[in-house]
C-alpha positions as CSV (number, residue, x, y, z in Angstrom):
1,X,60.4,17.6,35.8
2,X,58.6,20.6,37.6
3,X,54.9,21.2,37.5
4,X,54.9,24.1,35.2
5,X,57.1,22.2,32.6
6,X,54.4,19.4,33.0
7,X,51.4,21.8,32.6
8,X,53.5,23.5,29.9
9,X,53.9,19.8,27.6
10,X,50.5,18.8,28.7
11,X,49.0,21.4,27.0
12,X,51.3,21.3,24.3
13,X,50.4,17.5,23.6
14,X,46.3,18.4,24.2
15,X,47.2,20.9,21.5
16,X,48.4,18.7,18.8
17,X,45.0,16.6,18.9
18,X,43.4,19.9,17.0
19,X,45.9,19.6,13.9
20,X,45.3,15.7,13.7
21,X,41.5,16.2,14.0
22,X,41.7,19.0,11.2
23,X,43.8,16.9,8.7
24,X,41.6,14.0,9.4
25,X,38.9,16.2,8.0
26,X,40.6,17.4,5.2
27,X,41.8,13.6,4.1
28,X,38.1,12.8,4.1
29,X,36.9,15.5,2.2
30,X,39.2,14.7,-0.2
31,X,38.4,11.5,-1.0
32,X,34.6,11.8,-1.4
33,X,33.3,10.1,-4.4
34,X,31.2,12.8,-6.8
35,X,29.8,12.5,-10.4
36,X,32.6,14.5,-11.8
37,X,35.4,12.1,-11.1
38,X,37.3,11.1,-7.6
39,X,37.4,7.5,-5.7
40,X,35.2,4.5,-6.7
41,X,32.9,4.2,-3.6
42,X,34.5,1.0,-2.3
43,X,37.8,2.7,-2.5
44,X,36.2,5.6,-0.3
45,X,34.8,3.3,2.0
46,X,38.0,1.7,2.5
47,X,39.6,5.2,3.0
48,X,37.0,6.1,5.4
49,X,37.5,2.8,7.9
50,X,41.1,3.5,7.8
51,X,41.5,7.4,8.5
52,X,38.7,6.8,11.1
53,X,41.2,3.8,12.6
54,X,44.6,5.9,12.3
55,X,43.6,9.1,13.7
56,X,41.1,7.9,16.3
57,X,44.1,6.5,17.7
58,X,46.6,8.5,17.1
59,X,43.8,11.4,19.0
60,X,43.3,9.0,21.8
61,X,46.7,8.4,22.2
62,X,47.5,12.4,22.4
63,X,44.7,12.9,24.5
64,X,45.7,10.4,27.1
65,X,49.2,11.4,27.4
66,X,48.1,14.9,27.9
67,X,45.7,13.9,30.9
68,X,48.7,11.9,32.6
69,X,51.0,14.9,32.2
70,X,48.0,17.1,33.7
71,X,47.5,14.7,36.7
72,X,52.0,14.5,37.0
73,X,51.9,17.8,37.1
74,X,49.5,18.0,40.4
75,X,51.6,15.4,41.9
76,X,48.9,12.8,41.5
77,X,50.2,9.4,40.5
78,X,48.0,6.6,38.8
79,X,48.8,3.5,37.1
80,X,46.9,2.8,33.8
């Protein structure tokens, strides 16, 4: 592929690590526990361990792939 297509999906990928990060939030916020109803502590707790696991890879994963496609794009090959 050519540099600027490189740069061009490198950023692209960096890019979709915002969207992840934001519906991480959102997931979160929804299931707080309050006084007025929502998820039994535990159940939050739970929720908590496993967005944290999902997306923290998921954003790792994205972010890598966008640094090799950055460092492709310069014409500088490394093995991981």
């Amino acid at each position: 592929m050519s540099p600027s297509a490189l740069r061009l999906l490198s950023l692209v990928i960096g890019g979709a690590a915002l969207p992840l990060f934001g519906l991480y939030a959102l997931l979160i916020f929804i299931s707080i526990p309050n006084a007025t109803g929502g998820m039994e502590p535990i159940m939050a707790t739970i929720c908590y361990t496993a967005f944290t696991c999902i997306f923290g890879a998921l954003i790792t994963v994205a972010i890598n792939f966008s640094l090799q496609l950055s460092r492709e794009a310069k014409g500088a090959h490394r093995l991981p």
